[in-house]
C-alpha positions as CSV (number, residue, x, y, z in Angstrom):
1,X,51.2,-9.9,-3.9
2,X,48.4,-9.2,-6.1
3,X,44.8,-8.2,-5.7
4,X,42.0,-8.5,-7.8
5,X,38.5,-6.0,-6.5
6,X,35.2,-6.6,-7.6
7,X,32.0,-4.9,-6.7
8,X,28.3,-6.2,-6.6
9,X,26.6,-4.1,-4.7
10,X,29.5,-2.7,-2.3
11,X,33.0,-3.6,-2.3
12,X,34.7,-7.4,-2.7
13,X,38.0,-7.7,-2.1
14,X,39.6,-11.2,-2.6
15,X,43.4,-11.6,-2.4
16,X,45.0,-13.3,-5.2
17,X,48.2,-14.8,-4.9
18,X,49.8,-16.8,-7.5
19,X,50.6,-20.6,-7.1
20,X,53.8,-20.7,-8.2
21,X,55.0,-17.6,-4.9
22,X,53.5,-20.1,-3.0
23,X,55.0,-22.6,-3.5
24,X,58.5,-20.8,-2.3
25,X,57.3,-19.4,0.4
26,X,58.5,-22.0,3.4
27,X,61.2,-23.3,1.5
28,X,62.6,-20.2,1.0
29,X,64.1,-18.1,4.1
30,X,64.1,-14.7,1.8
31,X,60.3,-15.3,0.3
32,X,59.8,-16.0,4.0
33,X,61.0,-12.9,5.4
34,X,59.1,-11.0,2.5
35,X,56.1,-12.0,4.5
36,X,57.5,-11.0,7.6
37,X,57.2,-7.2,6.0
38,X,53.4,-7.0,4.9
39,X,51.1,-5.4,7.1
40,X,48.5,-8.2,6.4
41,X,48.5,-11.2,8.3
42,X,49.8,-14.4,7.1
43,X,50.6,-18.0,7.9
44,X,51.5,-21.4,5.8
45,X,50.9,-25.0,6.3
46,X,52.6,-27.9,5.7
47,X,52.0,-30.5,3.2
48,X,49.8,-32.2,5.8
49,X,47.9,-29.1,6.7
50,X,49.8,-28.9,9.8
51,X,50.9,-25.0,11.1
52,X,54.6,-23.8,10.3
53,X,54.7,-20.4,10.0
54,X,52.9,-17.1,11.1
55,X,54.2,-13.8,10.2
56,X,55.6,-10.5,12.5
57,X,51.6,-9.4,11.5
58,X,50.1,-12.3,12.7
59,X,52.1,-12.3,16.3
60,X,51.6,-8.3,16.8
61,X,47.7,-8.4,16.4
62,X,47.3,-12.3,18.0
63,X,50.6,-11.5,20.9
64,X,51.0,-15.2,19.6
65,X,53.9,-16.8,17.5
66,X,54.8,-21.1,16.3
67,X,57.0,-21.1,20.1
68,X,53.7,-20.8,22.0
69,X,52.1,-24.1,20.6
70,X,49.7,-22.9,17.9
71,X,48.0,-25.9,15.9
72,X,46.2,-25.0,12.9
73,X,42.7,-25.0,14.8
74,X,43.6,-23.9,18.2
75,X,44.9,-20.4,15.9
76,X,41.8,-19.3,15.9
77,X,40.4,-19.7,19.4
78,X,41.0,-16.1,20.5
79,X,41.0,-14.3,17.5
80,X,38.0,-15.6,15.4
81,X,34.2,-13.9,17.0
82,X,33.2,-16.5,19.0
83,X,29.7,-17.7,17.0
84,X,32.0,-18.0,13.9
85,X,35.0,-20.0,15.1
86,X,33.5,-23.6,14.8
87,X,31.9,-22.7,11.2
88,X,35.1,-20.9,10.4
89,X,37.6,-24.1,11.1
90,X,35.6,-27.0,9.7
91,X,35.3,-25.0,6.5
92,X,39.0,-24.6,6.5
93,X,39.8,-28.2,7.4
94,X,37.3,-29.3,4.2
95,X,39.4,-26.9,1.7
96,X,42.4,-28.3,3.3
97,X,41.4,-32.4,2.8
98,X,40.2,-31.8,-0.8
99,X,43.1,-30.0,-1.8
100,X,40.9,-26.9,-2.3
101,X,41.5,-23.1,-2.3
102,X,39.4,-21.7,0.9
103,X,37.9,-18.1,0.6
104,X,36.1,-16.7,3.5
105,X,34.9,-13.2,5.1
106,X,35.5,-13.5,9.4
107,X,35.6,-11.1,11.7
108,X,38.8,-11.1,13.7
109,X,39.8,-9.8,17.1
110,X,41.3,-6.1,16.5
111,X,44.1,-6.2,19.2
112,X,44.8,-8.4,22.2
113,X,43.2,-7.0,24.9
114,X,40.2,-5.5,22.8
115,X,36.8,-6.8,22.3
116,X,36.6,-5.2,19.0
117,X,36.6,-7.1,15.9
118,X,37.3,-6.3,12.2
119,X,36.0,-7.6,9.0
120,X,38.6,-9.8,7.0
121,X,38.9,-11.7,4.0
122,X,40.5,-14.4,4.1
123,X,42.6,-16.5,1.3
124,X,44.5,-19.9,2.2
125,X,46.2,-20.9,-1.3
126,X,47.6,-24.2,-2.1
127,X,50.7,-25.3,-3.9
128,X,49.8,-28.1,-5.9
129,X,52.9,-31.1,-7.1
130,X,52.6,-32.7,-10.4
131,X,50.1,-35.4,-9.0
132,X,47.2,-32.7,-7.8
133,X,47.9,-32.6,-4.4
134,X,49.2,-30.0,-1.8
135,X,52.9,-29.4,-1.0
136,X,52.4,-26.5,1.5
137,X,49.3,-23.6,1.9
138,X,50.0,-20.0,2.3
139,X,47.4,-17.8,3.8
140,X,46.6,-14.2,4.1
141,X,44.0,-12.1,6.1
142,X,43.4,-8.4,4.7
143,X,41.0,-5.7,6.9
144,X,38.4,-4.7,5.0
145,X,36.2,-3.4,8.0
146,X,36.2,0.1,6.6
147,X,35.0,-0.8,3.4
148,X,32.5,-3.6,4.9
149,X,31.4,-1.0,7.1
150,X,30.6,1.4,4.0
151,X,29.5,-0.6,1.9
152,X,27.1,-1.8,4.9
153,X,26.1,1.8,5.6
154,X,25.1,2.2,1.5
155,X,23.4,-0.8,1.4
156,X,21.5,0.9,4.8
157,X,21.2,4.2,2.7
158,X,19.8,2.4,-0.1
159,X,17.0,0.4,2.3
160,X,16.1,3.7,4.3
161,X,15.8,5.2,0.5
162,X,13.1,2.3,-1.1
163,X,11.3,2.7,2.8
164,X,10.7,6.3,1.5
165,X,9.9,5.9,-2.1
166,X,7.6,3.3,-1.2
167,X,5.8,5.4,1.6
168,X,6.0,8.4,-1.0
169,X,4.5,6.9,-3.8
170,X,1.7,5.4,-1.1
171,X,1.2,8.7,-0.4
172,X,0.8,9.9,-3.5
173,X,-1.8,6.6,-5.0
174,X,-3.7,8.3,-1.9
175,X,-3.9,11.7,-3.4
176,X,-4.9,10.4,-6.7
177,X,-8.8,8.7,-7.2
178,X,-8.8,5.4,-6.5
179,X,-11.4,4.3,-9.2
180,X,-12.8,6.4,-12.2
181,X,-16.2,6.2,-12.7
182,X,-18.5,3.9,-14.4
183,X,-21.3,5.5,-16.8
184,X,-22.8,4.0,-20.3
185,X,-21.2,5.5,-23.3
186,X,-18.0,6.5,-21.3
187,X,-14.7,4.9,-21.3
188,X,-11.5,5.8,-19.2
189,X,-8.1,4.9,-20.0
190,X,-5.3,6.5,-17.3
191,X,-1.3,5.9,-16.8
192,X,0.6,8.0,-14.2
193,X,4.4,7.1,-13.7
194,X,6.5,9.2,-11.6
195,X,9.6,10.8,-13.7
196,X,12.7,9.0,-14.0
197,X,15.0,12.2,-12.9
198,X,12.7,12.4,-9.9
199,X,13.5,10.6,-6.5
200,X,10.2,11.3,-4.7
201,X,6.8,11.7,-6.0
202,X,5.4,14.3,-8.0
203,X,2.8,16.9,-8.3
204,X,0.6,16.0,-11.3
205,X,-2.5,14.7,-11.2
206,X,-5.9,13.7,-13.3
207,X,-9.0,13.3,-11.5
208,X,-12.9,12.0,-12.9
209,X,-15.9,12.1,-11.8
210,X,-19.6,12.0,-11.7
211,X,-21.6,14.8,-10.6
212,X,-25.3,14.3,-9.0
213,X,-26.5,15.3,-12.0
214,X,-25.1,12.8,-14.8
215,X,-22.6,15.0,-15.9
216,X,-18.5,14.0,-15.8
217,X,-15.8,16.5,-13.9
218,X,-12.9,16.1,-15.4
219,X,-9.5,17.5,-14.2
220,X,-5.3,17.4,-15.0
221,X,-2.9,19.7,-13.5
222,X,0.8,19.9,-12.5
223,X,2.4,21.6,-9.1
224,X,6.0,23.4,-9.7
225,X,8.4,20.7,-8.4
226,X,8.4,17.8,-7.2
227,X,8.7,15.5,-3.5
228,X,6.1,15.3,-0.4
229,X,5.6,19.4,-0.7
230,X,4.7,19.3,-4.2
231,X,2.4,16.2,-3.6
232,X,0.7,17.9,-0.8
233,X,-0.2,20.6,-2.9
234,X,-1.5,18.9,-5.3
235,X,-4.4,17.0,-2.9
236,X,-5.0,20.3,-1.7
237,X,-5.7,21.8,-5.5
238,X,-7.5,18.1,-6.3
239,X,-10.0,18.1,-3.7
240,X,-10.5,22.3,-4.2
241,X,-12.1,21.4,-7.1
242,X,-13.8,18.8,-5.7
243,X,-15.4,20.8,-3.4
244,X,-16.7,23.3,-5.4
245,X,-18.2,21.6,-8.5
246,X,-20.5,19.6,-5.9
247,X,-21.7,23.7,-5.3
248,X,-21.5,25.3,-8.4
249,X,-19.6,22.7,-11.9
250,X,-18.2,26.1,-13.7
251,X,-14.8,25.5,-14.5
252,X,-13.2,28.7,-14.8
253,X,-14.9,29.8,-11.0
254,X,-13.6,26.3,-9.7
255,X,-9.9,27.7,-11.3
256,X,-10.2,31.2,-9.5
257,X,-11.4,29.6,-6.4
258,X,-8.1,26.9,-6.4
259,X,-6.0,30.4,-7.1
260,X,-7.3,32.6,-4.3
261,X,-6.8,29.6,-1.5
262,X,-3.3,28.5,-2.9
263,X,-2.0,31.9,-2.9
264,X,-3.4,32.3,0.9
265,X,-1.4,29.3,1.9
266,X,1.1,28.4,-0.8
267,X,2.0,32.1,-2.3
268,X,5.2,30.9,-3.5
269,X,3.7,28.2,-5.8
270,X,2.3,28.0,-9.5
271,X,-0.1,25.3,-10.8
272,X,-1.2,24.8,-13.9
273,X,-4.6,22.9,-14.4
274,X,-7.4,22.3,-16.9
275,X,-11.1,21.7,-15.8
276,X,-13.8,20.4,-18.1
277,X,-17.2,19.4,-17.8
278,X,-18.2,16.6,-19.8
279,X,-22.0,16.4,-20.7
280,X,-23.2,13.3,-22.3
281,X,-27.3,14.3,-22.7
282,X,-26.3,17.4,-24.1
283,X,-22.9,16.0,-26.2
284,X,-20.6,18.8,-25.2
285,X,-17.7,19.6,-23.2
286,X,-17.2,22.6,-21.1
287,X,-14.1,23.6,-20.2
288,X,-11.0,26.2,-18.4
289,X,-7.6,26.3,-18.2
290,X,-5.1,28.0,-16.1
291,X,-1.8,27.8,-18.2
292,X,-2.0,23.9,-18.7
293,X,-1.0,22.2,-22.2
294,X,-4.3,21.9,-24.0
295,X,-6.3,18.6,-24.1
296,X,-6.7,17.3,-27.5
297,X,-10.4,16.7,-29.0
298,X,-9.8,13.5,-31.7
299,X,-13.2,13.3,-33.5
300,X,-14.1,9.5,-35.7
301,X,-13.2,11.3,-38.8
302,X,-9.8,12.1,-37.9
303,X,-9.8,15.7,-37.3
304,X,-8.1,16.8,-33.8
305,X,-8.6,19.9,-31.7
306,X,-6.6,22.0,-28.9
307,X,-9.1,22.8,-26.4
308,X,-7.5,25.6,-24.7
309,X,-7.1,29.4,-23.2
310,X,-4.5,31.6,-22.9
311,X,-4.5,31.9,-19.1
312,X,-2.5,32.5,-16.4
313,X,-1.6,29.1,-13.7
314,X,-3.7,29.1,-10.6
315,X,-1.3,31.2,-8.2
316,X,-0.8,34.2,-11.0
317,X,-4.3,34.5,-11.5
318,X,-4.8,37.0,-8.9
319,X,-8.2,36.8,-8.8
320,X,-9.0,37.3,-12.5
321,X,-12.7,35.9,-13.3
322,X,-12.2,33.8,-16.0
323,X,-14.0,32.3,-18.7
324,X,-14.9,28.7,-19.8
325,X,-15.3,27.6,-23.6
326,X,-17.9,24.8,-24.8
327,X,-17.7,22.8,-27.5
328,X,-19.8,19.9,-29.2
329,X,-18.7,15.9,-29.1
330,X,-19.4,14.1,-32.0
331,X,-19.9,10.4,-32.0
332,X,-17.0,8.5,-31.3
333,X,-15.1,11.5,-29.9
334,X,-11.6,11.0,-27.8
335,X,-10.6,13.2,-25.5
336,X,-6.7,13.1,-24.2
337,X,-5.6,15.1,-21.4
338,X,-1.9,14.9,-20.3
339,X,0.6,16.9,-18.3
340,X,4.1,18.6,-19.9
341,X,5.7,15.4,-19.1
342,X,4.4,13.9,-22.7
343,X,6.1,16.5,-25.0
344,X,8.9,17.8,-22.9
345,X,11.0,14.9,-23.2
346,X,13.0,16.5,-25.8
347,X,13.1,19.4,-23.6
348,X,11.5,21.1,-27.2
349,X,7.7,21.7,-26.8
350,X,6.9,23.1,-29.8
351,X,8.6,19.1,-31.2
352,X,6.7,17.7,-28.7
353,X,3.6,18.7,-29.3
354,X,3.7,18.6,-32.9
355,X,4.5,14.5,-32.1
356,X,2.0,14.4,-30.4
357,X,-0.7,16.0,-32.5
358,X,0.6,13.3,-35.2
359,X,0.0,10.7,-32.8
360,X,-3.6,11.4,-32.4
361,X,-4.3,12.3,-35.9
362,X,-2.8,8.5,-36.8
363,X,-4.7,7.2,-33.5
364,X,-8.3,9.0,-33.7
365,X,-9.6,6.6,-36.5
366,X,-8.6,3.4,-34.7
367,X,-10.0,1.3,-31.6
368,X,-7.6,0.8,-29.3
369,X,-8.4,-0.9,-25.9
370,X,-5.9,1.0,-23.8
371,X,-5.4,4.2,-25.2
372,X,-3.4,5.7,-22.9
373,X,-0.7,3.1,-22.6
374,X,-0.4,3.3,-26.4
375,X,0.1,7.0,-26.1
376,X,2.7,6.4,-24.0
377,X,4.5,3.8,-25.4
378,X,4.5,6.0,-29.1
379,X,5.2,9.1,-26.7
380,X,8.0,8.2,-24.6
381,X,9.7,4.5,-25.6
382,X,12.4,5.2,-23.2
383,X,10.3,6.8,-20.4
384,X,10.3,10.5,-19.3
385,X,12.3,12.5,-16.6
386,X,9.2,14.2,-15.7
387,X,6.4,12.8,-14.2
388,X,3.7,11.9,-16.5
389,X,-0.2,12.1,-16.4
390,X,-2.7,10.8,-19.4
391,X,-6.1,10.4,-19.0
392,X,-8.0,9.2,-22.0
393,X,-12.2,9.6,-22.6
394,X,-13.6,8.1,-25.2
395,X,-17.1,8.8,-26.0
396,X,-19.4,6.1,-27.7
397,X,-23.3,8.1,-27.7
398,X,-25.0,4.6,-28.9
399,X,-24.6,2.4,-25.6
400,X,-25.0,6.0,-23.2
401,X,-28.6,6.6,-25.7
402,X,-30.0,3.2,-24.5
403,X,-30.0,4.9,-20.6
404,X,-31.8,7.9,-21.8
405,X,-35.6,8.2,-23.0
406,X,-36.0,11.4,-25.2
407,X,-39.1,12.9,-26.3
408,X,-40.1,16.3,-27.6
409,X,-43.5,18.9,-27.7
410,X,-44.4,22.2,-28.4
411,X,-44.9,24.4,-24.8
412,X,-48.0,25.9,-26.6
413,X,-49.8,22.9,-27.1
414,X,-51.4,22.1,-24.5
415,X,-52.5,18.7,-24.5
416,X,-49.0,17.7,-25.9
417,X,-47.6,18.9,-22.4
418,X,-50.1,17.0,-20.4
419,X,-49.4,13.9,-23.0
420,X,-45.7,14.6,-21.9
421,X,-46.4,15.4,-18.4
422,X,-48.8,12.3,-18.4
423,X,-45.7,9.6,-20.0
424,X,-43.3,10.9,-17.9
425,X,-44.7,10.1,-14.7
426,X,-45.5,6.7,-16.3
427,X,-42.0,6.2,-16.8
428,X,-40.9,6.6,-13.2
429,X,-40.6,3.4,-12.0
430,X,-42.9,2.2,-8.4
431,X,-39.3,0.5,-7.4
432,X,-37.6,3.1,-7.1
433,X,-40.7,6.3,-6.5
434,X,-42.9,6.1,-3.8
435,X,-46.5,7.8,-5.1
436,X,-45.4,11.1,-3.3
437,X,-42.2,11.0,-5.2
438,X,-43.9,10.5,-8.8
439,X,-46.4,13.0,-7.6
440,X,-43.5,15.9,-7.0
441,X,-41.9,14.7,-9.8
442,X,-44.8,15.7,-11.6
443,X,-44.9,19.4,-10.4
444,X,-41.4,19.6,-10.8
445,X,-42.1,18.6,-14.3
446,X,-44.8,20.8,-14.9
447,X,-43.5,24.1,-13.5
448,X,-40.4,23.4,-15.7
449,X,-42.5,23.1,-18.9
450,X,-44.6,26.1,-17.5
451,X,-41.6,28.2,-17.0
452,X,-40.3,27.4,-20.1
453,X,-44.1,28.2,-21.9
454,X,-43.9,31.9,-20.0
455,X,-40.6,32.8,-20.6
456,X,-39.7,31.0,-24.5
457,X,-42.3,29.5,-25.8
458,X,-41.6,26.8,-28.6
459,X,-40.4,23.3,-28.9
460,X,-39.0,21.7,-25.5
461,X,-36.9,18.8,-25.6
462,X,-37.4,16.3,-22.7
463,X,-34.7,14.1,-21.9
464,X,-34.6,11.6,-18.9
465,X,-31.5,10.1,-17.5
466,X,-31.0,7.0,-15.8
467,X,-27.3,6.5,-16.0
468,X,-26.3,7.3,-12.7
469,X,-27.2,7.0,-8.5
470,X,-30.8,8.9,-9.3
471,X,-33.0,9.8,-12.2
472,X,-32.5,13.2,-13.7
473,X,-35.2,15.3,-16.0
474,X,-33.8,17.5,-18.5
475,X,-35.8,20.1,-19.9
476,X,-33.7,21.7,-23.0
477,X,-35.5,25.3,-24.3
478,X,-34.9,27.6,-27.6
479,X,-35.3,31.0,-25.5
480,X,-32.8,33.4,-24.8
481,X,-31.2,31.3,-22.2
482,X,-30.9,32.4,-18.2
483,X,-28.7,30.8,-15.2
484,X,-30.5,29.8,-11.9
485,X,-29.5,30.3,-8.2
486,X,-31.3,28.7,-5.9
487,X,-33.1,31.4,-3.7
488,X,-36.5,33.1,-2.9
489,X,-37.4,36.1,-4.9
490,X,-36.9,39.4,-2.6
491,X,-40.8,40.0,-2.9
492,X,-42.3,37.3,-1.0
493,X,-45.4,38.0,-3.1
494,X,-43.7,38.0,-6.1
495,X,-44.4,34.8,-8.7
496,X,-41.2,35.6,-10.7
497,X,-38.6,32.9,-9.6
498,X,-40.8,31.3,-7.4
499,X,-41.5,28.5,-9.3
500,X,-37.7,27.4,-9.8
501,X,-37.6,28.1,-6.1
502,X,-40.3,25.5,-5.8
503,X,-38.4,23.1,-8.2
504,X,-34.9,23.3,-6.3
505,X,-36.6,22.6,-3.1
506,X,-38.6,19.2,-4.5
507,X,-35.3,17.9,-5.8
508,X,-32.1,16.7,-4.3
509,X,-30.3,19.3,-7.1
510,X,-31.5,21.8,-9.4
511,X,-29.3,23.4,-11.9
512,X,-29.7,25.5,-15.1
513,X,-27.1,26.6,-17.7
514,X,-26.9,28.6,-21.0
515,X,-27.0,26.0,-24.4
516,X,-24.1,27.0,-26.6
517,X,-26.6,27.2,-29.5
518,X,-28.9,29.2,-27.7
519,X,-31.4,28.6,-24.6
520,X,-31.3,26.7,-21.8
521,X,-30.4,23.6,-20.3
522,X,-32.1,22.7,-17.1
523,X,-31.3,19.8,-14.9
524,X,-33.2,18.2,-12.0
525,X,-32.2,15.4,-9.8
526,X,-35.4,13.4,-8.9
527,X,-36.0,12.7,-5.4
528,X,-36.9,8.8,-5.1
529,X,-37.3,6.2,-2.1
530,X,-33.7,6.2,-1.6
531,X,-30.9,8.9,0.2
532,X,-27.9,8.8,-2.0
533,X,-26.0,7.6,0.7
534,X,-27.6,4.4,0.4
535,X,-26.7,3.8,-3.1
536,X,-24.2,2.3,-5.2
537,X,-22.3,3.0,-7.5
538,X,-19.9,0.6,-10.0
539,X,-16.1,1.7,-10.5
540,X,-13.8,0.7,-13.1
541,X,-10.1,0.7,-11.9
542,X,-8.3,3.8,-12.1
543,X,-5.1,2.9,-13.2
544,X,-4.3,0.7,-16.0
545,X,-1.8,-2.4,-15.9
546,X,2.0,-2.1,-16.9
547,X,2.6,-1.0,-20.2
548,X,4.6,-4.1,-20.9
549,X,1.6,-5.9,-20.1
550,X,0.0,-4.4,-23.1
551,X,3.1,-4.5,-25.7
């Protein structure tokens, strides 16, 4: 007796017995009593499909032999399950008229006085004569119920485990932004795809988006590990830095902030991260990191850039006040942030990134219209077993300078501040400014240029955005340069600070930060007819379509 297993998704097994021991079998008292000594069960018919024969097997698990009157249907009355019986014998009798080998799994009555049944597969083979048809059938019934019920229990296993990667990796799509934002001059290009070592999700992430104030957060970062914990984490850290760049966008505070809270909760885990602020008025980028592979800069004329720090992850930082770096854009500048997944495939960094910095010196002259896929595709042809973030900005200053109105005078000219003062409120449109508003816009103006005349007098660049949910003045100086908080002077007599006092309570946010050239860069969000609540804002998807969709 032979036997011939195959597997497709769990185990098959289909008996094979050879025509020409068939064909012996009835005719033949010793192939007969052969059969008497398997432990399967197993029967023949006659030439006419008519029962002759049931082995020792057969009558220990049925209590049933030829003397009691079996017929080749009533056979199976007490042993077949009892919704499969009428299926089971007209199958057979069809395989029997047509001369035709019949293969079926049934389950079959374990015992006589049991209501237990077993999985078996069963073969009825026939001997063919000369002329095509049957002389005699012999069949065979194996128990496969262990197997069926293993294979059952992986096929179980493996619908319990997609139930989980699905809910994971819904879990995760939840952590990460659902849309990246939509500005003029700004383009975002994004894959994410979960490692192929890894079962459950992951703990990298990239993040974007627009402050109040026109300017771009942008984040990447990677939790130790990987699963549900991991991915937790990593929402936690995500919206950390949310949180505080609505209070204060300094990247390397938002960094120590993340690393005092994770090592209250989480002490037992390390996160790497990079933070930048992306300024399109003022065509720079400030940025942190916290032990994260640097972001690469790609200006038009093909030179490239690391923008990084040598500093600890967020969970080692132990409080350490770090310190943020910023650096000019040029027209047509890239930016590429990624997580270790990109350049550890080879499990060689230093190889890894040296690929990749060739990538983006052969990329950062070309247009491509999804960058990120292309990275990844040039990256990692065969996919990574780490999970893998890239975000991609590219810059383009000529569509974001048709939002903005720029305009220049010297603070010590008098009547070229109230020209200025005069076009400005001119430019504030009656749809979207009440008079009050254009009117407090005006002070706000005024005691910006005034502030700027006291303190460092020169040439003041004026720059008005319209980009985003509310109009924003810039007022750019050539002085010394000074931060602002919000807050009265201790003196309530006093006049130093009060005017930016009076300026950060007529605007819905006031903000000033040092120039990298020198000076300052002050920002205030206009108050119009509106609440920002009310407004809306369009989104570009977050995530871009399969790579072989782009290939």
């Amino acid at each position: 007796m032979h036997f011939r297993v195959s597997q497709c998704r769990g185990w098959k097994y289909t008996p094979v017995v050879p025509a020409q021991r068939i064909t012996s079998v009835s005719s033949d008292a010793t192939s007969t009593n052969v059969l008497d000594h398997i432990p399967y069960m197993s029967w023949t018919y006659d030439a006419g499909g008519a029962l002759e024969y049931v082995n020792t097997a057969w009558t220990l698990q049925t209590g049933q032999s030829i003397e009691d009157g079996l017929t080749r249907d009533t056979m199976w009355n007490d042993l077949l399950a009892p919704n499969e019986s009428a299926s089971f014998i007209q199958s057979l009798a069809s395989a029997i008229a047509n001369n035709l080998t019949f293969r079926r799994e049934a389950r079959f009555r374990k015992g006589r006085e049991t209501s237990q049944y077993h999985w078996h597969i069963v073969n009825v083979e026939p001997a063919l004569a000369p002329d095509g048809n049957a002389t005699e059938w012999t069949g065979i019934a194996v128990d496969i119920d262990e197997l069926k019920r293993a294979d059952d229990a992986l096929l179980e296993r493996e619908r319990q485990y997609q139930q989980e990667l699905a809910r994971s990796t819904l879990f995760q799509q939840a952590l990460l932004p659902p849309n990246l934002p939509s500005v003029p001059g700004l383009s975002f290009d994004v894959v994410y795809e979960p490692g192929l070592s890894n079962e459950t999700v992951g703990g990298d992430w990239y993040d974007a988006f627009r402050l109040l104030d026109g300017r771009i957060l942008l984040t990447i970062g990677d939790v130790a590990g990987s699963g549900i914990h991991a991915a937790v984490i990593m929402g936690v850290v995500r919206q950390i830095m949310r949180g505080i760049a609505q209070l204060y966008a300094e990247p390397a505070l938002m960094l120590d902030a993340a690393d005092r809270a994770l090592r209250l909760e989480y002490p037992e885990v390390l996160v790497t991260a990079w933070v930048g602020i992306l300024d399109l008025v003022g065509r720079t980028v400030t940025f942190a990191s916290a032990g994260h592979p640097p972001p690469l800069l790609l200006n038009a004329d093909g030179g490239v850039r690391e923008l990084d720090h040598l500093t600890l992850p967020i969970g080692l930082r132990q409080g350490h006040q770090g310190h943020a770096s910023t650096v000019e854009i040029g027209r047509g500048s890239t930016i590429w942030l990624y997580t270790d997944g990109l350049i550890e495939v080879t499990r060689n960094i230093v190889d890894g990134c040296a690929l990749l910095e060739e990538t983006a010196r052969s990329l950062s002259t070309q247009k491509v219209e999804h960058p990120a896929a292309l990275i990844r595709h040039l990256m990692l042809p065969n996919g990574s077993p780490d999970d893998v973030a890239i975000l991609v900005v590219t810059t383009d200053f000529e569509e974001s300078e048709k939002c903005l109105t720029r305009s220049q005078f010297d603070s010590r000219d008098a009547e070229a501040a109230r020209s200025a003062r005069r076009t400005f409120a001119a430019s504030l449109g009656t749809s979207e400014f009440s008079e009050i508003d254009i009117a407090n816009a005006e002070i706000v103006f005024g005691e910006l240029c005034g502030n700027v005349a006291r303190y460092a007098p020169g040439i003041i660049d004026v720059v008005v955005d319209r980009t985003g949910l509310q109009t924003v003045l810039h007022i750019f100086d050539r002085g010394c340069g000074f931060r602002h908080v919000s807050r009265l002077p201790a003196d309530p007599l006093s006049e130093h600070g009060r005017g930016l006092f009076i300026i950060a309570a007529m605007t819905t946010e006031f903000t000033v930060s040092l120039r990298r050239d020198g000076g300052s860069h002050a920002r205030a969000v206009l108050v119009g007819r509106y609440p920002v609540s009310l407004l809306l804002d369009e989104t570009l998807p977050a995530v871009t379509d399969q790579i072989s969709s782009s290939f």
